[in-house]
C-alpha positions in Angstrom: -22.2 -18.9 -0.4 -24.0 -15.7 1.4 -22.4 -14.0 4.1 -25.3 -14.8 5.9 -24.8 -18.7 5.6 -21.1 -17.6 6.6 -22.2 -16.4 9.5 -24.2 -18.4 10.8 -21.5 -21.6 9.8 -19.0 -19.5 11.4 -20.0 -17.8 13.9 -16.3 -17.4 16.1 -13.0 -16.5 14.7 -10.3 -16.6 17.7 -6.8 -16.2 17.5 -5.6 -18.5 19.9 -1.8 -18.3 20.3 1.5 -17.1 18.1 5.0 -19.5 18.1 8.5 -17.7 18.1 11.5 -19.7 16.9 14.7 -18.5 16.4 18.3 -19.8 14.8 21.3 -17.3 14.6 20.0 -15.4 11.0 16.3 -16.1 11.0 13.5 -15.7 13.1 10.1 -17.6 12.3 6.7 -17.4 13.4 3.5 -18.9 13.1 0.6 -18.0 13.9 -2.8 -20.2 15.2 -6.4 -19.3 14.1 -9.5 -21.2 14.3 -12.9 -20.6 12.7 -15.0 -22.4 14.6 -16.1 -24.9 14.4 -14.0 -26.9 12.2 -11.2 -24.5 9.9 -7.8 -23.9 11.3 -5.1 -21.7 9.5 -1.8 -21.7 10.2 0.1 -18.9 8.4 4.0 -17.7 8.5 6.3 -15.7 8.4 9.7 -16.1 8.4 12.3 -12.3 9.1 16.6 -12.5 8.9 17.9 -11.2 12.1 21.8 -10.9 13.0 21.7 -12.7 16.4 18.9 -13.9 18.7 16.6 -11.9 20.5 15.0 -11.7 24.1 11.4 -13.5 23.5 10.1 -9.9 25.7 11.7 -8.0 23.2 9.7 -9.3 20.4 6.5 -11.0 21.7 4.6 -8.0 21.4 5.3 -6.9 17.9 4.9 -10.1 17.0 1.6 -10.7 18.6 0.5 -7.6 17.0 1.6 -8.5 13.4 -0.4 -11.8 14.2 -3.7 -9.6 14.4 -3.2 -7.8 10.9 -2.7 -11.0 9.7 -5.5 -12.3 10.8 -7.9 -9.7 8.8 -7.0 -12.1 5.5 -8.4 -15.2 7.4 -11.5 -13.2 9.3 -12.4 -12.0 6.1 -13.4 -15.3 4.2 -16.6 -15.8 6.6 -16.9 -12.2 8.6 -17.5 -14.2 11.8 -19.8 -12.0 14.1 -16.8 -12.5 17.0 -13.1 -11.8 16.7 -11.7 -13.8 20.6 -8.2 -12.7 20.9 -6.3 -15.5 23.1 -3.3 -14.4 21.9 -2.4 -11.3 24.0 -4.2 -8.5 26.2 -6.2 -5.7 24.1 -7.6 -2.9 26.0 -10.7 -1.0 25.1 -9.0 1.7 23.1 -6.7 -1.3 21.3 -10.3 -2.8 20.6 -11.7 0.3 19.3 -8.6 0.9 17.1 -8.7 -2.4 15.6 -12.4 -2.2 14.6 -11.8 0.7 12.5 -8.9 -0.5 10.7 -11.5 -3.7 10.0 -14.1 -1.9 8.9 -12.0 0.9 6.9 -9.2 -1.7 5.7 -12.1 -3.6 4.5 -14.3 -1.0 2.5 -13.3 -2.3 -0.7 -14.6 -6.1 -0.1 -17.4 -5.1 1.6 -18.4 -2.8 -0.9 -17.3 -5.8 -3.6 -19.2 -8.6 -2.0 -22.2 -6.0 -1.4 -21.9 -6.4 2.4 -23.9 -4.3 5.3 -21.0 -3.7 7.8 -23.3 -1.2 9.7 -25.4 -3.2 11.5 -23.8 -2.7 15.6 -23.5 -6.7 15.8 -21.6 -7.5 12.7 -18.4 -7.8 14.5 -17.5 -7.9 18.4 -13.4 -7.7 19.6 -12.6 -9.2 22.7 -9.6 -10.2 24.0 -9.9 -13.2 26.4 -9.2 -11.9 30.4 -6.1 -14.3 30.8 -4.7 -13.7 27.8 -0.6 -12.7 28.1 -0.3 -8.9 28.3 3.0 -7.6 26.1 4.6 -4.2 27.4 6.3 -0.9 25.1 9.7 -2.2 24.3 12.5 -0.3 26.5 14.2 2.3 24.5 17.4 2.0 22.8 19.7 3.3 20.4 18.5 3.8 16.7 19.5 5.3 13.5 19.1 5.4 10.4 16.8 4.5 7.0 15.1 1.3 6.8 13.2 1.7 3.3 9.9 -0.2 2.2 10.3 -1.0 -1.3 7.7 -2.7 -3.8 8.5 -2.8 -7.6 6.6 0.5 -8.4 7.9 4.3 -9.7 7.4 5.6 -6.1 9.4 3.0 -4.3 11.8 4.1 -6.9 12.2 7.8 -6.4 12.2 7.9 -2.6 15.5 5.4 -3.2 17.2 7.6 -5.5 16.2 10.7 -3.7 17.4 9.1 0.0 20.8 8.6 -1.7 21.8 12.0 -0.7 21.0 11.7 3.1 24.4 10.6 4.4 23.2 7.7 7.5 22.9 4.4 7.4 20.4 3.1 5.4 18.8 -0.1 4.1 15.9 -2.4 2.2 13.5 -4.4 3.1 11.5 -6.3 1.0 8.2 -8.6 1.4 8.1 -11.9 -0.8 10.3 -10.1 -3.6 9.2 -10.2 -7.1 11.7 -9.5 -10.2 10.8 -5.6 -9.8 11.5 -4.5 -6.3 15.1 -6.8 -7.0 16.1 -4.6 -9.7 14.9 -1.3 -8.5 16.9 -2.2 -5.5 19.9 -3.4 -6.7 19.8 -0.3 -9.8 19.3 2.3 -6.9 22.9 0.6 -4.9 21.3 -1.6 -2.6 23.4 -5.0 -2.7 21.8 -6.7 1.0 18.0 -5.8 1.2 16.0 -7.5 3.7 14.0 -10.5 2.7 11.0 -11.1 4.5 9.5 -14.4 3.7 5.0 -14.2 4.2 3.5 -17.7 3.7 -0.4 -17.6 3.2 -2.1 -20.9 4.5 -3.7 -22.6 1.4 -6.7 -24.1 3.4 -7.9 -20.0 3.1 -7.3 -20.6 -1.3 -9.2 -23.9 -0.7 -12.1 -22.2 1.0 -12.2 -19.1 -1.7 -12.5 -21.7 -4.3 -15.4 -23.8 -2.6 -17.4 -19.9 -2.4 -16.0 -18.2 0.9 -15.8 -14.5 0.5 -12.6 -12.9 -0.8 -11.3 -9.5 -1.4 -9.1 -6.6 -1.5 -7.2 -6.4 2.5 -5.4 -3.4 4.1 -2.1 -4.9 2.8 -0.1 -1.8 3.3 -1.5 -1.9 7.0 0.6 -5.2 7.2 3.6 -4.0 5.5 3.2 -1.0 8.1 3.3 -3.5 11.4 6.0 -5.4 9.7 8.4 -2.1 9.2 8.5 -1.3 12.8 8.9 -5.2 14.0 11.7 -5.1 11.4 13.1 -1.5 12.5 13.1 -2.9 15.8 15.1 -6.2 15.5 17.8 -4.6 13.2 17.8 -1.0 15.7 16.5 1.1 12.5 15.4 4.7 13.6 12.9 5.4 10.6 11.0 3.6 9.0 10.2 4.9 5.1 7.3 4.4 2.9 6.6 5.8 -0.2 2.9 6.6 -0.3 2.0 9.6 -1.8 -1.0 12.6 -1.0 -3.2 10.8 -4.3 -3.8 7.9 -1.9 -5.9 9.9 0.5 -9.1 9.8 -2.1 -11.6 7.4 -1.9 -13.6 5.4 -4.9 -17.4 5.3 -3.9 -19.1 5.8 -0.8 -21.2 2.7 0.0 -23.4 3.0 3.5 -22.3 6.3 3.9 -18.5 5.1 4.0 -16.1 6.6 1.8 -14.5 3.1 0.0 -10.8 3.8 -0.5 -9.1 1.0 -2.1 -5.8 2.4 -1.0 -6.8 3.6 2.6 -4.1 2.0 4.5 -1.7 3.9 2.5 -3.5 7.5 3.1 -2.9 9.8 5.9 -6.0 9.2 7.8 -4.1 5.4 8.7 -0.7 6.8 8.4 -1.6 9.5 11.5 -3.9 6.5 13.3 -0.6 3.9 13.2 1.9 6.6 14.7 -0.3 7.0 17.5 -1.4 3.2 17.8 2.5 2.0 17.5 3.8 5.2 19.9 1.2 4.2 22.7 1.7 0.5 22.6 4.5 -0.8 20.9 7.4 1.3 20.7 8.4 5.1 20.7 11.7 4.8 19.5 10.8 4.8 15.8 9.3 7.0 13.0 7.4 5.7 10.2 6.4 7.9 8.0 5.7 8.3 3.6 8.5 10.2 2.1 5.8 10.9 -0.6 3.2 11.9 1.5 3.2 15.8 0.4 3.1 14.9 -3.5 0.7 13.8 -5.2 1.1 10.8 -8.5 1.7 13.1 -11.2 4.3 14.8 -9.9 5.8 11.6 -8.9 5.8 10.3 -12.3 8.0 13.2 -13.4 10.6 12.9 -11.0 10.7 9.0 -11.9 11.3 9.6 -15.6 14.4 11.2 -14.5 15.8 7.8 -13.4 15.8 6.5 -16.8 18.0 3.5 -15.3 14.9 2.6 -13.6 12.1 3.0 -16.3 13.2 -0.9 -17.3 13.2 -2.5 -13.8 10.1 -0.8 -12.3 6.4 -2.4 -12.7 3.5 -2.3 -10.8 0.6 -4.4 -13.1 -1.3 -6.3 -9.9 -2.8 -8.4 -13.0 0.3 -9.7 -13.4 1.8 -9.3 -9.7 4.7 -7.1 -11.1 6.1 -9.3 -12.9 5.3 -7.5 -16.7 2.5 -5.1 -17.4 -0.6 -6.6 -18.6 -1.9 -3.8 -20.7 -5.4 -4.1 -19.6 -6.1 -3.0 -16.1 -6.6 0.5 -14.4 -2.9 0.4 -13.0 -1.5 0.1 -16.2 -3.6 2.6 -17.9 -3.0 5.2 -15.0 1.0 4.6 -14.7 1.2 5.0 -19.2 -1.2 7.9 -19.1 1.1 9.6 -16.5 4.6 9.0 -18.0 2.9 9.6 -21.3 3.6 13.4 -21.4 7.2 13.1 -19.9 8.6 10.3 -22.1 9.2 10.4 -25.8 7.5 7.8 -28.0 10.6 5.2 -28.7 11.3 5.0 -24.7 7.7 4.5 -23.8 7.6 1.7 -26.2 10.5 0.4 -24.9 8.7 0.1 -21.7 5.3 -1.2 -22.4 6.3 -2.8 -25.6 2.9 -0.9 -27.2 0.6 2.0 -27.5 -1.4 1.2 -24.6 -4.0 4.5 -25.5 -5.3 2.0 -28.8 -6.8 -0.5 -26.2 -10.5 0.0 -25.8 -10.3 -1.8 -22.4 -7.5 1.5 -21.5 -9.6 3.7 -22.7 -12.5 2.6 -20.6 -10.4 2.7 -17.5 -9.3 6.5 -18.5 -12.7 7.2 -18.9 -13.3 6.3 -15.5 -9.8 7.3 -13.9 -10.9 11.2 -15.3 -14.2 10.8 -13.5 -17.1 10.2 -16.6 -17.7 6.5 -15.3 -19.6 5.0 -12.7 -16.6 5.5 -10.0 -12.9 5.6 -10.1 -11.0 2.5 -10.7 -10.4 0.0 -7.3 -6.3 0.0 -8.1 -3.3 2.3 -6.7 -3.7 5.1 -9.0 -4.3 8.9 -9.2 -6.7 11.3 -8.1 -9.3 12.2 -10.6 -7.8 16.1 -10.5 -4.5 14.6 -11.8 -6.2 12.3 -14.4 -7.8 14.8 -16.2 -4.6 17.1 -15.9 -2.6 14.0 -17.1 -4.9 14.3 -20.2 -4.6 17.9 -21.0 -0.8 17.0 -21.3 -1.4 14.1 -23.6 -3.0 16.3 -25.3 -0.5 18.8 -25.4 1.8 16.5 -26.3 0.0 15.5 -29.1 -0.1 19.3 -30.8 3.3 20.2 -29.7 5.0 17.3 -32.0 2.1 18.3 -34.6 0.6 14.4 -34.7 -3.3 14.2 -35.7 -5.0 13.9 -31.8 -6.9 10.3 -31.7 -10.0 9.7 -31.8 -10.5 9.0 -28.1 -8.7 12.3 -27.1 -11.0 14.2 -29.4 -13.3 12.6 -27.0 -12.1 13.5 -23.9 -11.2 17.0 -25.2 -14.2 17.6 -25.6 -16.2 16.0 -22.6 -13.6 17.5 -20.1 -13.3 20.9 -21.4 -10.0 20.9 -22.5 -9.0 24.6 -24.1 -5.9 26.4 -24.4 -6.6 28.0 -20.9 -5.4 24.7 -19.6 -1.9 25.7 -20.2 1.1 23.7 -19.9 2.6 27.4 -18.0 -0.2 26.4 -15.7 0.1 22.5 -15.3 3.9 23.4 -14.9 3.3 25.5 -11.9 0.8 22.8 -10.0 3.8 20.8 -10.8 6.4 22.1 -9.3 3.9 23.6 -6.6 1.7 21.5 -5.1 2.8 20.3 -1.7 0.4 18.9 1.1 1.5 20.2 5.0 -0.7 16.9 5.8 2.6 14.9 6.3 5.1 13.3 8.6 8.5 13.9 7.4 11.1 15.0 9.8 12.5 18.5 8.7 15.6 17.4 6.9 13.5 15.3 4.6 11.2 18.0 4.1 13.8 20.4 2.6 15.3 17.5 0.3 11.8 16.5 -1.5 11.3 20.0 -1.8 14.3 21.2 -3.5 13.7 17.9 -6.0 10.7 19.0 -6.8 11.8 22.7 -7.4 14.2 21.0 -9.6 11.4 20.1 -11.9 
């Protein structure tokens, strides 16, 4: 179907109301949407708690979690009107929320080759009786509450956060066999299970032609950190995005697509405000990461060699085992590449991904010689080609004939002697972005672990 016909079938999505219930270690909600005039979804989620809650405590973080859901359902038909029922938005709310829909959204529209631009294409409105939610009183907080996924980066900032001496803890979103073991590996025995339940009526629709796509997921994850932080009384609230994430892919009506935009700084600085001014000011969420970018992160995960047989981060195969084939996988092997000897790095992958011609392609792009840089959580391009120039390296250093595809790249990038491994050393141990959130004491212990380098 065309988004046009979508449109015009669907021409209202409201969110009409949000349901709280409570026993003494979970707390549920659901959430009511209607596309008008004839799809409802009713989606879920379902958070542990130690005891009940005041319903004023929580209405509003919950109502607010309800609206970044609702971007999945919204999505499938790009109804011209967004009604919010559900609770009070102001005009700065409203403005806020557009941009995170049309930013969030790059990706798809660029994907299902849609003209965003056009000053009708959506309207925000809240509805004037909707229930307005208040800032949550202040209390006492302390403490770590960690995101964790089953990736390297969720990996180091565990290891790393060992060393601060507070309370501390996980929590994890629909868990796959990954983000368990990392977890557990890194002393974690109790993580927080978060249970998301996607309505299948919005699987039904895909498969009868509605529109699908790539959503600001780590824009959900973010809104369900602090509603977490705030029913368990956690101060911080840690992510582990890194500086790499702030590049975009292709600009498409003069928009700069970013498949991983709501894990760059832009959103990052945009949710502190949002949260501060309207849900809480009692907590800090922030990317441990932020000031590093991929590379370097790859080198402090090899240290963990405990880890290098838990972690994966294939979305082909929703982390489960790595597929071999896609642009994650060919960006996470050409990273650990030059900082892992062969044996271990077969252990790992259980091949030479490099002899893949459907790698290869993806390195071609990931460096910067294809049409655009892979849609998928990887590097910047810099970092690519410098991830090359150490394969390379590699390669001469254990005195192994360089393969045919590296001869390639060699010499379409340019790469000479004067590309040093004195000089990738420096960048890195060096490189540090001031673009980032972390409280001082963080600062200094990310810094000396990369010093350590």
């Amino acid at each position: 179907m065309s988004v046009e016909s979508l449109r015009a079938k669907h021409p209202v999505f409201i969110y009409n109301d949000l349901n709280i219930y409570q026993n003494s270690n979970r707390l549920d909600i659901d959430f009511d949407f209607t596309m008008e005039p004839d799809v409802a979804f009713r989606p879920k989620v379902s958070i542990p708690i130690i005891e009940k809650v005041k319903s004023e405590d929580i209405e509003n973080f919950a109502f607010h979690l309800g609206l970044i859901e609702a971007v999945s359902y919204w999505k499938s038909a790009c109804s011209p009107e967004f009604i919010v029922k559900a609770g009070k938005l102001n005009e700065q709310q409203v403005s806020w929320w557009h941009d995170l829909f049309i930013h969030g959204l790059g990706e798809f529209f660029y994907q299902n080759n849609i003209n965003f631009t056009n000053p009708n294409f959506l309207s925000i409105r809240s509805e004037a009786d909707a229930p307005t939610y208040k800032k949550v009183q202040p209390k006492d907080m302390s403490g770590d509450l960690i995101m964790v996924g089953g990736g390297k980066d969720s990996a180091v900032t565990l290891e790393i956060l060992k060393k601060m001496g507070k309370r501390r803890n996980v929590f994890i979103l629909n868990p796959t066999r990954p983000a368990l073991e990392i977890t557990s590996n890194a002393g974690y025995k109790e993580p927080l299970i978060i249970e998301r339940t996607i309505d299948r009526k919005l699987l039904d629709l895909n498969s009868k032609g509605y529109l699908n796509g790539h959503t600001p997921f780590s824009a959900y994850l973010a809104f369900l950190g602090i509603f977490v932080g705030e029913l368990h009384d956690y101060e911080n609230i840690v992510a582990s995005n890194e500086q790499s994430a702030g590049e975009g892919n292709v600009v498409f009506h003069e928009l700069e697509i970013n498949h991983q935009y709501s894990k760059s700084i832009r959103f990052e600085r945009l949710f502190r405000e949002y949260y501060t001014k309207f849900l809480t000011s009692d907590i800090q969420y922030f990317s441990f990461l932020r000031p590093l970018y991929e590379l370097q992160i790859s080198r402090l995960f090899v240290k963990q060699d405990g880890q290098l047989d838990a972690f994966c981060s294939c979305n082909v195969n929703r982390g489960e085992s790595w597929c071999g084939e896609c642009p994650k996988c060919a960006f996470v092997y050409l990273s650990l590449f030059p900082f892992l000897d062969s044996t271990r790095l077969k252990e790992v992958f259980g091949k030479d991904f490099f002899d893949n011609p459907q790698i290869q392609k993806h390195i071609v792009d990931l460096v910067g010689l294809g049409e655009h840089k892979p849609f998928d959580c990887v590097g910047t391009v810099e970092e690519s080609r410098m991830a090359v120039a150490l394969v390379i390296k590699k390669y001469e250093l254990l005195n192994q004939p360089l393969p045919d595809f590296f001869v390639f790249l060699k010499d379409k990038l340019g790469v000479t002697d004067d590309v040093s491994a004195d000089q990738i050393e420096k960048k890195l141990k060096g490189d540090w972005s001031n673009s980032n959130f972390l409280p001082r004491e963080y600062s200094r212990l990310l810094r000396k672990k990369i010093s350590q380098l």
